[in-house]
C-alpha positions as CSV (number, residue, x, y, z in Angstrom):
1,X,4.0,-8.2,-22.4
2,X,6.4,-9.6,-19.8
3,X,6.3,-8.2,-16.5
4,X,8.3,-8.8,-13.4
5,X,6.7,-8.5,-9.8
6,X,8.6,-8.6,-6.8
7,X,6.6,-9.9,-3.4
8,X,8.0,-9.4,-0.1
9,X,7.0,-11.7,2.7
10,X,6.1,-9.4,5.2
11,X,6.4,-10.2,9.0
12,X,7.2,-13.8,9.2
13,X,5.0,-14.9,12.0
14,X,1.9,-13.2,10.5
15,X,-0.2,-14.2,7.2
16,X,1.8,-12.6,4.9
17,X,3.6,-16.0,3.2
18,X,0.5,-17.9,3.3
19,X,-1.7,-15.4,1.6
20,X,1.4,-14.9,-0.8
21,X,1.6,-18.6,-1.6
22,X,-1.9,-19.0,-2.4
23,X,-2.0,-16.2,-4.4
24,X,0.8,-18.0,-6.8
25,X,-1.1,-20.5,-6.7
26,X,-4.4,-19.3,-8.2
27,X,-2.1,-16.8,-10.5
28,X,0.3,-19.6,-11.8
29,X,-3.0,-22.2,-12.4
30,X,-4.5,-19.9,-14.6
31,X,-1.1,-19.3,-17.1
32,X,1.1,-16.1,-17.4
33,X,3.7,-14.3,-19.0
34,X,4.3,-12.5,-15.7
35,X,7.1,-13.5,-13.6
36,X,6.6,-13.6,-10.0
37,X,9.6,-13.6,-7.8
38,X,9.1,-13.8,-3.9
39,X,11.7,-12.6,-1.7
40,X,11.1,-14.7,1.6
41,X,13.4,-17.0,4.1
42,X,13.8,-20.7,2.6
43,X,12.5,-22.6,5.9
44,X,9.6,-20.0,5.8
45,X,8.5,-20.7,2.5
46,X,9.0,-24.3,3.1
47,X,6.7,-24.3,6.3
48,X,4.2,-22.8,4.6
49,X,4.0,-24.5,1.1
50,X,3.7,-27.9,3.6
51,X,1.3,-26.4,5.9
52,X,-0.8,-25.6,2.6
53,X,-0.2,-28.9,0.9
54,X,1.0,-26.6,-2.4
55,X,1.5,-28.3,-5.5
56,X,3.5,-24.8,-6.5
57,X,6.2,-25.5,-8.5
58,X,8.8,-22.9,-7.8
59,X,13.0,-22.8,-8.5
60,X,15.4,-21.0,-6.2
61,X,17.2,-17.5,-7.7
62,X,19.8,-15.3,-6.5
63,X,18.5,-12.2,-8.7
64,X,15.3,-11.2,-10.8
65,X,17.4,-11.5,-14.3
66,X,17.1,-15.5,-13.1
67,X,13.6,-15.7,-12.8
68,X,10.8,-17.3,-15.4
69,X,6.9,-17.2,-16.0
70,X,6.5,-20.8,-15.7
71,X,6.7,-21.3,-12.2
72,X,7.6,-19.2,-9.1
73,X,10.7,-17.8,-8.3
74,X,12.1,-18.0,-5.0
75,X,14.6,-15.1,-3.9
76,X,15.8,-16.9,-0.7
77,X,16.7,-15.4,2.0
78,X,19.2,-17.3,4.9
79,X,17.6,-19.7,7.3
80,X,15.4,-17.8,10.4
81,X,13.7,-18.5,13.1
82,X,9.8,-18.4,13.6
83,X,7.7,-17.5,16.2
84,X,4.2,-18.1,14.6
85,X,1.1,-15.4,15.7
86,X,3.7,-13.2,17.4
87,X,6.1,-10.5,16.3
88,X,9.9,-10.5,17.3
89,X,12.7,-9.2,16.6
90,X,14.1,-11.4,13.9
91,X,10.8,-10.9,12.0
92,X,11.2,-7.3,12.2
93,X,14.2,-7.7,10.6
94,X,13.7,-10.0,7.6
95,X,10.7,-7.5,6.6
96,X,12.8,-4.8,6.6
97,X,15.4,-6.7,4.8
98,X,13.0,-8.1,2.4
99,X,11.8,-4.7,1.7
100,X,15.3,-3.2,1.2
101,X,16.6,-6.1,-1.2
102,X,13.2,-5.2,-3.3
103,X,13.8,-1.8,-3.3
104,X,17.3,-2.0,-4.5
105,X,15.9,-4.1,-7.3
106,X,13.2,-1.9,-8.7
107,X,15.2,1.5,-8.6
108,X,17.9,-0.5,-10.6
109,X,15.0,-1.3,-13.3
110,X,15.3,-5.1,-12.5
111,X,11.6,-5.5,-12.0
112,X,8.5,-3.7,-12.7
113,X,6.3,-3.3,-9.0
114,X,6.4,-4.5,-5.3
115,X,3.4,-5.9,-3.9
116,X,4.4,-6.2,0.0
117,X,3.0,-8.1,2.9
118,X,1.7,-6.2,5.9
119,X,4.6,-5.6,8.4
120,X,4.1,-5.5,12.3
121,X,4.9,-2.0,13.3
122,X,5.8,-3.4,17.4
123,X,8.8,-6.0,15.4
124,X,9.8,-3.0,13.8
125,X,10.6,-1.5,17.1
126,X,12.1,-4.7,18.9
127,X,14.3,-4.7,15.7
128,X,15.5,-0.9,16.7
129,X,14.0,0.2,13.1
130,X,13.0,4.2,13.6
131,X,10.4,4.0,11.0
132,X,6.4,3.6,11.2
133,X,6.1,1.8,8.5
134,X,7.0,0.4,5.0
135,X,5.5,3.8,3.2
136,X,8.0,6.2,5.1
137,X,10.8,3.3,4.3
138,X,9.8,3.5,0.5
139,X,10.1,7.2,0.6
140,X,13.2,7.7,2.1
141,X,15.1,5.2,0.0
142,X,13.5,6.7,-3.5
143,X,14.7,10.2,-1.8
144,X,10.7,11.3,-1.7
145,X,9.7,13.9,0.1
146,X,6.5,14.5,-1.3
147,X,4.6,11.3,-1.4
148,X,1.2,10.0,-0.7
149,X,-0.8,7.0,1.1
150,X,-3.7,6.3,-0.9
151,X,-6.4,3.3,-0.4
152,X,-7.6,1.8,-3.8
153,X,-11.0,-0.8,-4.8
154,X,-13.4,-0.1,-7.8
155,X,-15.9,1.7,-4.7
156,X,-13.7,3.9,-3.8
157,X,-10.1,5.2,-4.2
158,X,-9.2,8.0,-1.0
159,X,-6.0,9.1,0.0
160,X,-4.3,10.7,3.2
161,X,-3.0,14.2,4.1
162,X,-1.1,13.0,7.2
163,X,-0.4,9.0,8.2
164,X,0.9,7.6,11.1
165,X,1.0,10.8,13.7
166,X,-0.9,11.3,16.6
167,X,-3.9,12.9,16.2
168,X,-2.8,16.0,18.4
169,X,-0.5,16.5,15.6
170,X,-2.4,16.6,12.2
171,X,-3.8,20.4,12.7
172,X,-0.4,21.4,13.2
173,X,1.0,19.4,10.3
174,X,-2.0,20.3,7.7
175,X,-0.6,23.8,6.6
176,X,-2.1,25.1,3.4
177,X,1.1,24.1,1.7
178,X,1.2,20.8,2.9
179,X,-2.2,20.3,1.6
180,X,-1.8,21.7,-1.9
181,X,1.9,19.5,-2.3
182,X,0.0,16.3,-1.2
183,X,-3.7,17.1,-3.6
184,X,-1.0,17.6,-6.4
185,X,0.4,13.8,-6.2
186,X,-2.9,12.9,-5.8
187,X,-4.5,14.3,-9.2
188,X,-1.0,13.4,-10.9
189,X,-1.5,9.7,-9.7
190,X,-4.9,9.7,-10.7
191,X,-3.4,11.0,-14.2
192,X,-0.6,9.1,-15.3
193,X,-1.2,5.7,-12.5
194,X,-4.7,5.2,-13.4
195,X,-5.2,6.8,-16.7
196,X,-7.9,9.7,-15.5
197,X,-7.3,12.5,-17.8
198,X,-9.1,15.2,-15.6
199,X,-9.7,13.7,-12.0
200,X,-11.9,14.7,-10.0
201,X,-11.4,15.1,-6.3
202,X,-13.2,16.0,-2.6
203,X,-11.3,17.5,-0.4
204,X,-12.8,16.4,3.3
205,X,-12.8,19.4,6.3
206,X,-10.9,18.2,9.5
207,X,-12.8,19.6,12.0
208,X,-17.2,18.7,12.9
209,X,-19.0,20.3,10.4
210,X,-16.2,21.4,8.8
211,X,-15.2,24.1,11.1
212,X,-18.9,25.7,10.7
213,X,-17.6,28.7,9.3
214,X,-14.5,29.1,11.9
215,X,-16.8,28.6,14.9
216,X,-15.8,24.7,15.8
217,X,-12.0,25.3,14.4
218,X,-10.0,27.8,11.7
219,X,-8.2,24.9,9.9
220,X,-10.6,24.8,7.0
221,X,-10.7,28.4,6.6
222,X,-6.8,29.7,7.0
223,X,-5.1,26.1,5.1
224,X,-7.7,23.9,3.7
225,X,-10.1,26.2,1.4
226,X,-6.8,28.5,0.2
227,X,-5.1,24.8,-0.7
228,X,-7.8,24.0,-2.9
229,X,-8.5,26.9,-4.6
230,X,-5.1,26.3,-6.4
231,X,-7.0,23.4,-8.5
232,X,-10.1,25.5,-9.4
233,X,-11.8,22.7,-11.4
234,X,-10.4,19.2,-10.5
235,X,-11.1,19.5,-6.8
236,X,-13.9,20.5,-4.8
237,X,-15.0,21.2,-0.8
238,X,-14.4,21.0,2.1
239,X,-16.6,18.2,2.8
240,X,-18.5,17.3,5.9
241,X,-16.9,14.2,6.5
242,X,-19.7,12.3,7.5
243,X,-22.9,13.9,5.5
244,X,-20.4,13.2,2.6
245,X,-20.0,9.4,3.4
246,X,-23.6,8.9,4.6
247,X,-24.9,11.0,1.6
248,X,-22.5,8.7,-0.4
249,X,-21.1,11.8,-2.7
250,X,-17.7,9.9,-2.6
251,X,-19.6,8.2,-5.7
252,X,-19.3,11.2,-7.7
253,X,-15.6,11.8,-8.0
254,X,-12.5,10.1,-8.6
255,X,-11.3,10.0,-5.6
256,X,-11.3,11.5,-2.0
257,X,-8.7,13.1,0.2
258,X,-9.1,13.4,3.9
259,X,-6.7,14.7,6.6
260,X,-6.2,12.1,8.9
261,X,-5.8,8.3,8.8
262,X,-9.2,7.2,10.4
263,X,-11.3,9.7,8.9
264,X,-10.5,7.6,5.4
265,X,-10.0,4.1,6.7
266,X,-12.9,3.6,8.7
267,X,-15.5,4.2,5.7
268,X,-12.8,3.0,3.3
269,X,-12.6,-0.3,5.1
270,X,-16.4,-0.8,6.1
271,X,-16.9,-1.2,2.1
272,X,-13.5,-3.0,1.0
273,X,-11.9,-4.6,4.1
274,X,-11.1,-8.0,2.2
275,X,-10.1,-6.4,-1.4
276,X,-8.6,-2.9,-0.3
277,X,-5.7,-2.1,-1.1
278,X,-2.5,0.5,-0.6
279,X,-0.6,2.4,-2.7
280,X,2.3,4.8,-2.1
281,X,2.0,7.7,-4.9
282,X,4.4,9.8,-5.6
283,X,7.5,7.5,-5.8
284,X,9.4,6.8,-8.8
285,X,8.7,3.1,-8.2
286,X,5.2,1.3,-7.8
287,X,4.7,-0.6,-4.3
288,X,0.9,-1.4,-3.6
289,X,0.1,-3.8,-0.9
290,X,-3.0,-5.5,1.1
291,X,-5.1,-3.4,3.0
292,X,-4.5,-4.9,6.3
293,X,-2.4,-6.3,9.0
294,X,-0.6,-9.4,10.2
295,X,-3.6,-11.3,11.7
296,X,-1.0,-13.2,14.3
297,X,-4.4,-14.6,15.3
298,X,-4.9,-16.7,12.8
299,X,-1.1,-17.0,11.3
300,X,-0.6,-20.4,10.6
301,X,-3.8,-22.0,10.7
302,X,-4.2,-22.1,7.2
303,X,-7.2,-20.0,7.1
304,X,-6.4,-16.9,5.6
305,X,-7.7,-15.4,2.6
306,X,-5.8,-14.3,0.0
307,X,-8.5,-11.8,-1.5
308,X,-6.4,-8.6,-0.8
309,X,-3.2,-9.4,-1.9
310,X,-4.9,-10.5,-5.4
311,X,-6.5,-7.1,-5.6
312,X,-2.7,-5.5,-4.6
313,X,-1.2,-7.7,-7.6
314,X,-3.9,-6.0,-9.5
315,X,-3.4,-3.0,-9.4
316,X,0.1,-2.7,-9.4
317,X,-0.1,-4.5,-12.9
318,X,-2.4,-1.5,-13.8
319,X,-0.3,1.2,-12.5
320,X,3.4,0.0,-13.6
321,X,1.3,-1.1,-17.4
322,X,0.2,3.0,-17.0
323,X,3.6,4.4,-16.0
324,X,4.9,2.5,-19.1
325,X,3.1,4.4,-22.0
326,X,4.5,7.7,-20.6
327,X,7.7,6.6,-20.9
């Protein structure tokens, strides 16, 4: 089956076109019916595909309808300048544009998934973009308010209540509403994304101990607990957070769902942090992307590995094969 996947090249002066360039390399070398079309500035691919002494064959194209399997397909974007290892303003801006221009390409059924390169959030603000990052973008361009950040690798797939608020924030966000909209795009994803036909989920407590019966906090008690009750047998808890990791129960379901970002990542990234990966459910296109930043410290040195973003490409074949049966 032919599929086309749209790349973006992320923050300019970080890793995200090398790690994309090698990862068309290894893909390509092996043979494909997959097209792979990679939305980037021409000078920037350029530098790079030097840099990397890539034998990569690759054509220029305007739009995805132009592209082919036998080579990659370069969506350029004009001429910018680069700042290597730091973020600025014009590389705030050609991720968002490079984001935008994929966006508009996948709701209009011109390609099948985005796999995106890590953004820098401090661009983004030089650039005068209001948004946090490239999830809340997604969302608001597919017109999705009820969406989800989840965190995927074959030890564990976890997923997030609340994202990028302050902490001070998340007990007043969690209400037992919130909760029971966000575990329901959670079990559908697991459904119809990744072919589960009755997931099973642990719902982690926000407070130590899980509130120890109201005593440390009355989050678990008044939202969490009357959230979960809604799913009677595809979800279970709440969970000590940290007797659940260190008694490694996350082994016995599908997948987990915590309230807060670090409560996830930290365990989540201790066991995957050079093959995780991120996925926005809930959105009526697929976008996965690596799980992790720029790395301005080590952007163009040629270094950086690519192990991520060929987990992200992975998956989002998986997902946008999945979503295809139901149609």
């Amino acid at each position: 089956m032919k599929n086309k996947f749209l790349f973006t090249c992320g923050d300019i002066n970080g890793i995200g076109p090398e790690i994309s360039i090698k990862l068309f390399e290894h893909l390509l070398r092996k043979g494909t019916s997959d097209h792979f079309i990679f939305i980037c500035p021409s000078n920037v691919f350029g530098y790079y595909h030097n840099l990397l002494k890539s034998k990569l064959n690759y054509k220029i194209i305007s739009h995805p309808e132009d592209s082919n399997s036998h080579q990659l397909n370069l969506l350029s974007l004009p001429k910018v300048k680069m700042r290597i290892g730091s973020p600025t303003k014009i590389s705030g801006i050609v991720a968002y544009e490079s984001l935008l221009l994929a966006i508009k390409f996948l709701k209009a059924n011109k390609a099948d998934a985005v796999i995106t390169s890590p953004i820098s959030k401090y661009a983004f603000e030089l650039s005068g973009i209001k948004y946090p990052g490239q999830t809340e973008i997604l969302a608001e361009e597919c017109n999705t308010k009820n969406f989800l950040m989840m965190f995927l690798s074959k030890k564990l797939i976890a997923a997030l209540a609340t994202i990028h608020i302050p902490l001070k924030e998340v007990s007043k966000t969690i209400s037992s509403n919130f909760i029971k909209n966000k575990v329901k795009v959670l079990i559908d994803s697991l459904r119809y994304d990744f072919g589960i036909a009755s997931p099973s989920v642990a719902v982690l407590g926000l407070n130590p101990h899980s509130g120890e019966q109201g005593r440390i906090g009355k989050e678990e008690i008044n939202n969490i607990i009357p959230a979960i009750k809604k799913f009677k047998k595809n979800v279970e808890g709440p969970f000590v957070p940290d007797a659940f990791f260190a008694k490694h129960l996350y082994k016995n379901f599908d997948a987990v769902f915590g309230m807060y970002h670090d409560q996830v990542l930290i365990p989540f990234k201790m066991m995957n942090f050079n093959k995780g990966v991120n996925f926005t459910a809930g959105l009526p296109i697929v976008r996965t992307s690596p799980d992790h930043g720029t790395a301005f410290d080590i952007a163009g040195k040629g270094i950086a590995d690519y192990s991520s973003m060929l987990s992200a490409f992975q998956y989002a074949k998986i997902i946008s094969t999945n979503r295809k049966k139901i149609v």
